[in-house]
N, C-alpha and C positions, 0 to 999 in steps of 0.2 A: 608747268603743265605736267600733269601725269601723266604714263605708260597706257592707261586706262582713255586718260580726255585724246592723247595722239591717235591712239589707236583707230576711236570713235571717230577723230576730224576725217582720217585716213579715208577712214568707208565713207563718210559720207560725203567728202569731195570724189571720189570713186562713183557711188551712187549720183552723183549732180551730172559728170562726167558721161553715163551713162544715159541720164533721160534727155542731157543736150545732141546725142547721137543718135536717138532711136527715129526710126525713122515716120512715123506716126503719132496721132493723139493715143490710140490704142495701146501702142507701145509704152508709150511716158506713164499713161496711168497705170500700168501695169505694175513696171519698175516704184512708181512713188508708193504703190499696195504696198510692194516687198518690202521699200525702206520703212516703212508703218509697222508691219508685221514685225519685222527683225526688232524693231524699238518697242512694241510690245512686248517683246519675249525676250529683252532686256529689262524690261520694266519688273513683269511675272516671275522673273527670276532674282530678283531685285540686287540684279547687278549693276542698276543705274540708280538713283535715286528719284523719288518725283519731280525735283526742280529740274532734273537733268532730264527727265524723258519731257517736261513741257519746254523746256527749253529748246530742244530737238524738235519738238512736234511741230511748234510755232514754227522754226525753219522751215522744214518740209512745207507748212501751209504759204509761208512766205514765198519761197523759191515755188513753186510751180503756180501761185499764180502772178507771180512775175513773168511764167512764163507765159501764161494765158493771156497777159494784154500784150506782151508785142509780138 
């Protein structure tokens, strides 16, 4: 694993960590915008590559509606 993929897993167990704490729906959607946006502009700045930003995005899609059903 790269300096680059650790980096990435870092924030985004960071960011998972943060929408399991918030204390609302309000909140969590909030937080999943930012991690969207950050990965956008990882994307734009093509620090990430495509497979890597769909790879991520599907995360995010996955994990928060995992959160939505329980």
């Amino acid at each position: 694993m790269t300096r680059k993929d650790k980096q990435l897993r870092a924030w985004i167990q960071k960011q998972k960590c943060l929408i399991n704490e918030a204390a609302d729906q309000k909140d969590r959607d909030y937080i999943a915008m930012m991690w969207l946006g950050y990965l956008n502009g990882l994307r734009l700045t093509n620090a990430i590559t495509y497979r890597e930003y769909q790879e991520m995005y599907d995360e995010i899609q996955k994990y928060i509606a995992g959160l939505e059903v329980a």
